[in-house]
Residue frames relative to the residue before (quaternion, step in Angstrom):
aa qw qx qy qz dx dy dz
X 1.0000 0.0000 0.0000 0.0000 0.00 0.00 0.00
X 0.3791 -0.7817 0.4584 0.1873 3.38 -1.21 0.61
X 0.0458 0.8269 -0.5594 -0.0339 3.61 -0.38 0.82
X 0.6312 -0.5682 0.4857 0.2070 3.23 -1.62 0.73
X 0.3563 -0.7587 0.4855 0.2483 3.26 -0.71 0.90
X 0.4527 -0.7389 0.4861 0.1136 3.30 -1.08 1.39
X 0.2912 0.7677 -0.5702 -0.0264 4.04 -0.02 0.05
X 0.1008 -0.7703 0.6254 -0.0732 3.65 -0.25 1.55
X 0.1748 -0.9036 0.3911 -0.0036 3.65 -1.02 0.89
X 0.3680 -0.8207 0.4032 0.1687 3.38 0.83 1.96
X 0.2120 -0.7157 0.6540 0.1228 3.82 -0.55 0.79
X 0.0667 -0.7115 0.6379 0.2870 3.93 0.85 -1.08
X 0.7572 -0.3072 0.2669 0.5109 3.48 -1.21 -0.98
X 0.4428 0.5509 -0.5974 0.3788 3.62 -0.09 1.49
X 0.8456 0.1857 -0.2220 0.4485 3.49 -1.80 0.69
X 0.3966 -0.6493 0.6460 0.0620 2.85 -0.82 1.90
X 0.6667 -0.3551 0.4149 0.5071 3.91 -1.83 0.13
X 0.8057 0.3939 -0.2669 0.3527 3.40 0.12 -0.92
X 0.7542 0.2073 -0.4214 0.4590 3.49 0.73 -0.16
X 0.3652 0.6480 -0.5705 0.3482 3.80 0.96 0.53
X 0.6880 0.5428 -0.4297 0.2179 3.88 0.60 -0.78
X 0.4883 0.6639 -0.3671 0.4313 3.26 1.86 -0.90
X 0.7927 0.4432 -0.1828 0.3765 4.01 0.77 -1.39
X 0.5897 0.4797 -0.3106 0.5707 3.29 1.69 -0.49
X 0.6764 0.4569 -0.3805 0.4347 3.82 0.57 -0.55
X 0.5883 0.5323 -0.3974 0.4611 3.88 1.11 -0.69
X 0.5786 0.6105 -0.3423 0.4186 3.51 1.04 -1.26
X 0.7170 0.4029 -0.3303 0.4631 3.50 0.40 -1.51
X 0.6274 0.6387 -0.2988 0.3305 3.80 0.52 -1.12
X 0.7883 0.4146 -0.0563 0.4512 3.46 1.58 -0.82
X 0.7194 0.0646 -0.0323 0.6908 3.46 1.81 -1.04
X 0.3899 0.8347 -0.3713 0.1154 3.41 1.05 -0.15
X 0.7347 0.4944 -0.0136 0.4643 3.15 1.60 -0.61
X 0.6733 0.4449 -0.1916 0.5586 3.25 1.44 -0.61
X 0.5036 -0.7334 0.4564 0.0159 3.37 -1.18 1.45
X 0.6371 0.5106 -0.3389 0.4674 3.76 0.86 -0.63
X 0.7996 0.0470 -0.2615 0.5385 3.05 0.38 0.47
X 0.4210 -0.7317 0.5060 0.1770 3.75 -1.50 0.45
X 0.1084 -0.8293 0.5480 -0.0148 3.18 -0.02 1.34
X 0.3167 -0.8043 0.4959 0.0827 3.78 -0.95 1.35
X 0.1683 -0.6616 0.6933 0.2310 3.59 -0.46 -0.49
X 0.1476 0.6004 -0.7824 -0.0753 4.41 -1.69 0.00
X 0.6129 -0.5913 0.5013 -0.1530 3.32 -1.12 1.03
X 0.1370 -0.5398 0.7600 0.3351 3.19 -1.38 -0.61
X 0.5886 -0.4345 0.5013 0.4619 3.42 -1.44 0.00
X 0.4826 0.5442 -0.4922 0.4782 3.86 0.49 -0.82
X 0.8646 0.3119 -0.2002 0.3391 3.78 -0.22 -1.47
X 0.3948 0.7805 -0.3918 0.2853 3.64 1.55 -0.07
X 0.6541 0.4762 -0.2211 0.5445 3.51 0.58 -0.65
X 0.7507 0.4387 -0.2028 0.4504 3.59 0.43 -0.67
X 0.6210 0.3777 -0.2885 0.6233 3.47 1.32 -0.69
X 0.5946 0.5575 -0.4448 0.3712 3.61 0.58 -0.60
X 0.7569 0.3798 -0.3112 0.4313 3.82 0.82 -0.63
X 0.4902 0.6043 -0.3863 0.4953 3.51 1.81 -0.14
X 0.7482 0.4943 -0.1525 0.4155 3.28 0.46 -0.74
X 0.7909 0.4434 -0.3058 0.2906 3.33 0.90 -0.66
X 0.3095 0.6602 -0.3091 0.6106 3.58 1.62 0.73
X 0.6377 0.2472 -0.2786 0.6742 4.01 1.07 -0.36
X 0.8509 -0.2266 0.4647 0.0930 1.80 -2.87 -1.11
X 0.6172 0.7326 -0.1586 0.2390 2.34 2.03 -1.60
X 0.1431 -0.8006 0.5571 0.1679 4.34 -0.59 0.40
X 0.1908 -0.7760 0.5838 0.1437 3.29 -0.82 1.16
X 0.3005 -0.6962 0.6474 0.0769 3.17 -1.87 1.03
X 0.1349 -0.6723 0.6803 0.2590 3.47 -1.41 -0.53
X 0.8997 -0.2886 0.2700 0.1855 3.34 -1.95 0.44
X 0.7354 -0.0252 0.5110 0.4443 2.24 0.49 -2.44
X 0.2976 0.7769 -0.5549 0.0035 3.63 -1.12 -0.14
X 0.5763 -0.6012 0.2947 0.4687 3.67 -0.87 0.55
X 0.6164 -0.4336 0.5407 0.3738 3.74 -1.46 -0.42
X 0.7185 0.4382 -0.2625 0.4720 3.69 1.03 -0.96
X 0.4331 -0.6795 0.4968 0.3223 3.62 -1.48 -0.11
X 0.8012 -0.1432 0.0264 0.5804 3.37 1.07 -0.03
X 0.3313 0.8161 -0.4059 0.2440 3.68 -0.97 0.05
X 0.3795 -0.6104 0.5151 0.4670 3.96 -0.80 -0.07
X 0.2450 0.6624 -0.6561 0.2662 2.68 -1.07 2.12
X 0.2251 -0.8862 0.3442 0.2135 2.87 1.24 0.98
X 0.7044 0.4508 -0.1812 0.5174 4.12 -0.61 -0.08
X 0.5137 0.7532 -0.2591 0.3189 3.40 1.05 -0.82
X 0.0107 -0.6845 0.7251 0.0745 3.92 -0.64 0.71
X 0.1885 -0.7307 0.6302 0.1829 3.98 -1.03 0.49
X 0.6630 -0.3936 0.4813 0.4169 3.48 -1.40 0.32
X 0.7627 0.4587 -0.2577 0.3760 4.04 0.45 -0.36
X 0.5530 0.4649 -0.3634 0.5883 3.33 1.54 -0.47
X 0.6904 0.4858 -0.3298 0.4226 3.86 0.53 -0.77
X 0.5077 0.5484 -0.3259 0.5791 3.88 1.58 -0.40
X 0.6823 0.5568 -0.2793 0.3827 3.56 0.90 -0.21
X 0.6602 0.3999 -0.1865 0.6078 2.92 1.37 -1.06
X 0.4609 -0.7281 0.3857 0.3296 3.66 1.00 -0.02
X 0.2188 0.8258 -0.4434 0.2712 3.13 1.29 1.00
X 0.2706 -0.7948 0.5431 -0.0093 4.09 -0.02 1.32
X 0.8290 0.2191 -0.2411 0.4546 3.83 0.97 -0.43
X 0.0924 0.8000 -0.5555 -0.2070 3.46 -0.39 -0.45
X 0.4396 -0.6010 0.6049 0.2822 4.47 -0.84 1.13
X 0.0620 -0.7507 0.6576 -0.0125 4.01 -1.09 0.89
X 0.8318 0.1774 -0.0698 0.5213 3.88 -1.25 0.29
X 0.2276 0.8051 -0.5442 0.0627 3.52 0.97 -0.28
X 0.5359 -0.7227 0.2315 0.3701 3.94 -0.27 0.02
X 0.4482 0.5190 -0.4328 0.5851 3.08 1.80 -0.13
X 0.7267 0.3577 -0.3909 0.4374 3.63 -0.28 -0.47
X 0.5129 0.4736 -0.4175 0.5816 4.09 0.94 -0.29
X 0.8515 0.1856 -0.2504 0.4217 3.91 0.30 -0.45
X 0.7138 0.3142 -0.3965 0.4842 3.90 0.65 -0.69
X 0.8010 0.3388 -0.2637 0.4171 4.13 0.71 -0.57
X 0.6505 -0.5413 0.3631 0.3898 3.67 0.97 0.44
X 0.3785 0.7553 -0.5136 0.1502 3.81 0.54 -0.27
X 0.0189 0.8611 -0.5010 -0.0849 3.18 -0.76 0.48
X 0.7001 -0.5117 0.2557 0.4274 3.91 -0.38 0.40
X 0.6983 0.3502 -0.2963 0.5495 3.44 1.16 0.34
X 0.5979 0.4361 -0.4607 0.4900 3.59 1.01 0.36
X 0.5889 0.4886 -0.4496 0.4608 3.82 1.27 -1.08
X 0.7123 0.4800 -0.4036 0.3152 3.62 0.80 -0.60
X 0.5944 0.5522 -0.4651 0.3542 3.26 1.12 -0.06
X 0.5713 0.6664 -0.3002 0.3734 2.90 1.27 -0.76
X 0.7082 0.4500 -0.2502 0.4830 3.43 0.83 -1.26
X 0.4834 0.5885 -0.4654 0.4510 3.62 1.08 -0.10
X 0.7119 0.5745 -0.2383 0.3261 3.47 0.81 -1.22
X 0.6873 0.5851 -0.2411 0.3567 3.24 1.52 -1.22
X 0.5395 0.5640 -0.2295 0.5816 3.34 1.15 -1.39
X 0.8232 0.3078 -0.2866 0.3814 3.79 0.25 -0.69
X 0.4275 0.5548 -0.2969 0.6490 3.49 1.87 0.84
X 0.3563 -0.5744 0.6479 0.3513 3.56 0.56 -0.53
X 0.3190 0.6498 -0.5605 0.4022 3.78 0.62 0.70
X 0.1109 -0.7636 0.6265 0.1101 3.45 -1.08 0.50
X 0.4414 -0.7971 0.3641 0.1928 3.79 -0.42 1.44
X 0.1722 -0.7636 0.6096 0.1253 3.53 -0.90 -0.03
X 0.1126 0.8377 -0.5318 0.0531 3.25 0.60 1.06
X 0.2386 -0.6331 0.7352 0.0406 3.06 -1.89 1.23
X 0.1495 -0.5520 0.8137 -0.1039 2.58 -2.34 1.75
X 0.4232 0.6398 -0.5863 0.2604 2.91 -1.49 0.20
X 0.5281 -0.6633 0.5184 0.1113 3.11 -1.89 1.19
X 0.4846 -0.4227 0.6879 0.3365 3.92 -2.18 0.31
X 0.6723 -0.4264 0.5523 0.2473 2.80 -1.78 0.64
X 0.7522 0.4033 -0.3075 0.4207 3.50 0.47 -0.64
X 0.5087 0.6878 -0.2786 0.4365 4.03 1.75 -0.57
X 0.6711 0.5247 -0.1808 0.4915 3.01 1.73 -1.46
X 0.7602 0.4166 -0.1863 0.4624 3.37 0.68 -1.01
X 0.6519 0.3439 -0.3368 0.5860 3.95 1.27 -0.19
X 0.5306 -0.7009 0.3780 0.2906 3.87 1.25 0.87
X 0.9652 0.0556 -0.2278 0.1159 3.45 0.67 1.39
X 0.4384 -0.7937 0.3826 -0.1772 1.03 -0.70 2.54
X 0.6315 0.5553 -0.2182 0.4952 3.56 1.06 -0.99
X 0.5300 0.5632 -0.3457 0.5314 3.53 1.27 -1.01
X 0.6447 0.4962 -0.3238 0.4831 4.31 0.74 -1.42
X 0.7406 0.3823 -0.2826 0.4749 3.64 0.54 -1.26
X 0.6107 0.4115 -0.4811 0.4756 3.88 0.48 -0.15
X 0.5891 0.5738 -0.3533 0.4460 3.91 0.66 -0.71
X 0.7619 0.3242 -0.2956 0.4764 3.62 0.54 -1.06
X 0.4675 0.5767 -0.4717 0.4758 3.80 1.09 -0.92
X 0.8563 0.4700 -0.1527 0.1501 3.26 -0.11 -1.01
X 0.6254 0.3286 -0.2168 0.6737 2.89 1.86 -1.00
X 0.6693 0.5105 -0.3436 0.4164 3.73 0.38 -0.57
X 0.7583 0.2790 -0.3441 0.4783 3.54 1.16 -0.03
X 0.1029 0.8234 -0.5075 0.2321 3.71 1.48 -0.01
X 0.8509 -0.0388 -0.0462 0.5219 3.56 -1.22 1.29
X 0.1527 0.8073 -0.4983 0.2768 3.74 0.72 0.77
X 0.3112 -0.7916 0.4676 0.2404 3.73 -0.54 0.61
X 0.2029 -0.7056 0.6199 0.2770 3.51 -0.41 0.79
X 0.5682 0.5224 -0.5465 0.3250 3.49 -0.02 0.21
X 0.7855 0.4231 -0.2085 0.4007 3.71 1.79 -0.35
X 0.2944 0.8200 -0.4042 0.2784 2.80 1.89 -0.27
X 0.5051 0.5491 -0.4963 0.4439 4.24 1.00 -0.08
X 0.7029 0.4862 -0.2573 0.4509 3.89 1.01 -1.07
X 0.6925 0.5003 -0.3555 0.3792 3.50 1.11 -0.29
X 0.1268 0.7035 -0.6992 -0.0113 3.43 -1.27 0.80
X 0.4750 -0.7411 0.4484 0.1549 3.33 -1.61 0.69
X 0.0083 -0.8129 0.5223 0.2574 3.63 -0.77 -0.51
X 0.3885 -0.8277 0.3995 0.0662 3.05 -1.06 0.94
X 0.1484 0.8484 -0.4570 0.2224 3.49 1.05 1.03
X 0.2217 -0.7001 0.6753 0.0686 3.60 -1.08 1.87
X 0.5271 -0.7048 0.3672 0.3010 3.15 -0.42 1.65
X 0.7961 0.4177 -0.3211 0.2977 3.74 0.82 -0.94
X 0.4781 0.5971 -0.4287 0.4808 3.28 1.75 0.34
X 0.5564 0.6489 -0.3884 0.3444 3.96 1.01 -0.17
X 0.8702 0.1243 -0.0577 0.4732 3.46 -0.61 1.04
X 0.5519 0.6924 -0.1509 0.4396 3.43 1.39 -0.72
X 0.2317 -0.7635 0.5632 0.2149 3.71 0.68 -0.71
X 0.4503 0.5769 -0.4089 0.5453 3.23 1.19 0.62
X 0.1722 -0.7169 0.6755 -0.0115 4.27 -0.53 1.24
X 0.5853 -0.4519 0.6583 0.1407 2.99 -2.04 0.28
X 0.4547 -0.5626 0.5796 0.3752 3.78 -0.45 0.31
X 0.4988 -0.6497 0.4187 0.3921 2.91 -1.31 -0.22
X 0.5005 0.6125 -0.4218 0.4432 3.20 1.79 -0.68
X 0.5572 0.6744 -0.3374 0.3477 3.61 1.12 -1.36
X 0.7902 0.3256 -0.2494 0.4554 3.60 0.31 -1.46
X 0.7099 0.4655 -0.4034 0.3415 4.11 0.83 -0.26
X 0.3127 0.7403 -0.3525 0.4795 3.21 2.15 -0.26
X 0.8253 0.1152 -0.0978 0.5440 3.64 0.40 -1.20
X 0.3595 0.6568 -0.4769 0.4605 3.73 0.98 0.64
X 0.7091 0.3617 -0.1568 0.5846 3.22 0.52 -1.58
X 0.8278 0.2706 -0.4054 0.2779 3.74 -0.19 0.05
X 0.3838 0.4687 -0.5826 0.5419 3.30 1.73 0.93
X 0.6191 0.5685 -0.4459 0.3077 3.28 0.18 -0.39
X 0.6523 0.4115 -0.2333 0.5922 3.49 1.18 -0.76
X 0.6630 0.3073 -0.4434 0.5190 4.12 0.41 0.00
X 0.7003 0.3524 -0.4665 0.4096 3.50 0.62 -0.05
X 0.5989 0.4570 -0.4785 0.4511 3.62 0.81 0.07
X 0.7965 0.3067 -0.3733 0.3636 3.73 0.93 0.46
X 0.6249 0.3218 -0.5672 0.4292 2.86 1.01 0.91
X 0.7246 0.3921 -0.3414 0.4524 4.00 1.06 0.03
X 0.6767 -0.4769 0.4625 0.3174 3.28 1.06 -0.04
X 0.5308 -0.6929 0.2716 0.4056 3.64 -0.62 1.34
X 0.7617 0.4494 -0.2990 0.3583 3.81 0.81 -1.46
X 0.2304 0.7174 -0.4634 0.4664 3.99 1.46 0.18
X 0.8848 0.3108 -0.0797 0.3379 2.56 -0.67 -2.30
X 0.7866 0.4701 -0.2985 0.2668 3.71 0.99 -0.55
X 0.5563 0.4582 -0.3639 0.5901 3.34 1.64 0.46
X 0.4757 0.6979 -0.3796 0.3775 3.70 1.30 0.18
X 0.1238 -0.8708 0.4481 0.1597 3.85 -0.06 1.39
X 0.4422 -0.6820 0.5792 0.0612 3.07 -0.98 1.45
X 0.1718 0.7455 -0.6425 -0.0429 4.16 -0.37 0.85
X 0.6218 -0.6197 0.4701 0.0920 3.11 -1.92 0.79
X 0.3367 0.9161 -0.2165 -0.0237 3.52 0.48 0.76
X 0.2128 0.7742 -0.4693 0.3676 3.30 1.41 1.47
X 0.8088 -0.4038 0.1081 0.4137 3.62 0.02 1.08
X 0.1444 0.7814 -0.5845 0.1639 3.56 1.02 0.97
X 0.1085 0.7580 -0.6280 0.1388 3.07 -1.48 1.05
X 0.7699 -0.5131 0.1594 0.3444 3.57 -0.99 0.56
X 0.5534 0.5170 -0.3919 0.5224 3.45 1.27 -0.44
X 0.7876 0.4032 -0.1464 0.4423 3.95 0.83 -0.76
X 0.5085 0.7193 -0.3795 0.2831 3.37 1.18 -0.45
X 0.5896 0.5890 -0.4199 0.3594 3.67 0.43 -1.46
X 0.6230 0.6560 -0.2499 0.3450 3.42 0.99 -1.88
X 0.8021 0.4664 -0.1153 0.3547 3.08 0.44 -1.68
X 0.6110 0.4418 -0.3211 0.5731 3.36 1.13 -1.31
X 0.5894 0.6281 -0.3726 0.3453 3.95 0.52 -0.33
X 0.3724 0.6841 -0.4394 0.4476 3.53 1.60 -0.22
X 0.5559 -0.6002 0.5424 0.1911 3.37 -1.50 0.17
X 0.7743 0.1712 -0.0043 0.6091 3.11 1.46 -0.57
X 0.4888 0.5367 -0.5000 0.4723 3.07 0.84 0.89
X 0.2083 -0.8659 0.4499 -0.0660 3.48 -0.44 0.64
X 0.7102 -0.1090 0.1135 0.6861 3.62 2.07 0.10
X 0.1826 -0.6120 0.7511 0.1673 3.28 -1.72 -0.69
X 0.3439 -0.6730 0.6539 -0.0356 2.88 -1.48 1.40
X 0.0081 0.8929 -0.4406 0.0921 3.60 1.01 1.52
X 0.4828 -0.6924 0.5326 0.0618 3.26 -1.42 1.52
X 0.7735 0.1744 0.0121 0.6092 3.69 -0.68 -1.42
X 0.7269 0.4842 -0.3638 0.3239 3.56 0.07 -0.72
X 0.6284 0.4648 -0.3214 0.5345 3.93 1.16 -0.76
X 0.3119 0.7925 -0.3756 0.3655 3.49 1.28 0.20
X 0.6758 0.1117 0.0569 0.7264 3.60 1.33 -1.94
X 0.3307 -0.7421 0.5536 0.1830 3.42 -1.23 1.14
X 0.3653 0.5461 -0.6380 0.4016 3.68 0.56 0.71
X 0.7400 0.4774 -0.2281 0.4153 3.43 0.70 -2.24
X 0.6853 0.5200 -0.2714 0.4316 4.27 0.87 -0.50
X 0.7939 0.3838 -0.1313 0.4529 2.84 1.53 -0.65
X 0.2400 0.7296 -0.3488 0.5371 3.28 2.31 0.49
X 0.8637 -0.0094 -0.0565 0.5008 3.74 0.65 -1.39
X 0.3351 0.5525 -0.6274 0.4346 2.66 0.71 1.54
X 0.5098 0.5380 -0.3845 0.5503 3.54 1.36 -0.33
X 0.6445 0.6217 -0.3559 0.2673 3.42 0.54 -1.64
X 0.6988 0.4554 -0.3172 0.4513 3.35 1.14 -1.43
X 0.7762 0.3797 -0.3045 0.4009 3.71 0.39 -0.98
X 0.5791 -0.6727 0.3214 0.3300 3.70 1.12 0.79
X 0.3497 0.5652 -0.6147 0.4247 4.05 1.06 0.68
């Protein structure tokens, strides 16, 4: 099956509203228009509203961070799946590994969470992925079958089109330190095979699988060249729209 390449760009805590209009207008000005490939934006919630009216004139798809598990309620801090449907928000980033290590997440809250999205018309962005130390005591495949498994638990096959995954080895995050390529289709391809047993082969094969351990233009071409890779879920680099827009090119082969 053929899938569109996904290249969605994790801001974390950076760019106030006001200095997002400068990075979101270069973005549109550069990919904003072209279709072969899907090109995301995530925010902060602060910058969500403002990019939402930048964006909604392109190509461009907006994402978020984060969002609670509940639909409303005293939870103070809280962003729900319904406030992000307002802003016309179409992605939303889940389990990401910072939030698995500095806020406590664990594979049964992201999964509430992903329950919540899909039942929004949200489309998840779930993060897997291993510690440096998981990788090196071999298991790593053993972490990614645990989180696949709980973190998608009671999953709707009727949504399994809205789901896509990311595959981010925690010690490749922020580091300048990459997966091979052999490395990241190694653990590509065996999501691909736990999601074809628990959805079934034609599911799992239209399910996009992104790469999201410090991909960046010098490494992309490689990576997106996997068989199972299917994008990049891009950190520091969606930061400067030349360097976001580089593999966004990478993927659609300019």
């Amino acid at each position: 099956m053929s899938r569109k390449y996904l290249i969605a760009g994790n801001w974390k805590m950076n760019m106030s509203a006001s200095e997002s209009v400068d990075l979101i207008s270069e973005i549109n000005s550069l990919v904003g228009q072209q279709i072969h490939t899907q090109v995301c934006i995530c925010p902060p919630f602060t910058s969500l509203q403002k990019s939402s009216s930048l964006v909604e004139q392109s190509e461009v798809h907006l994402g978020a961070q984060n969002m609670s598990s509940e639909p409303s309620g005293a939870f103070t801090g809280e962003i729900s799946a319904g406030m992000l449907r307002d802003l016309y928000v179409t992605f939303v980033i889940l389990g990401h590994s910072e939030r698995r290590e500095y806020f406590g997440e664990s594979n049964q809250s992201i999964n509430r969470k992903v329950l919540a999205a899909v039942e929004n018309n949200l489309k998840p962005i779930y993060c897997i992925g291993e510690t440096l130390e998981e990788r090196e005591s071999d298991q790593t495949l053993a972490v990614i079958k645990t989180q696949i498994y709980e973190g998608l638990a009671n999953y709707p096959l009727s949504e399994v089109d809205n789901l896509v995954l990311a595959y981010e080895p925690v010690w490749a995050i922020g580091t300048g330190k990459t997966a091979t390529n052999e490395m990241a289709q190694e653990v590509h391809a065996y999501v691909r095979k736990l999601l074809t047993d628990i959805f079934g082969d034609t599911a799992a094969s239209g399910v996009r699988i992104l790469y999201g351990g410090s991909m960046k233009p010098e490494n992309a071409k490689g990576l997106l060249a996997q068989p199972d890779v299917d994008g990049g879920l891009i950190g520091g680099a969606s930061l400067n729209a030349r360097s976001f827009c580089s593999i966004v090119e990478a993927a659609t082969g300019d």
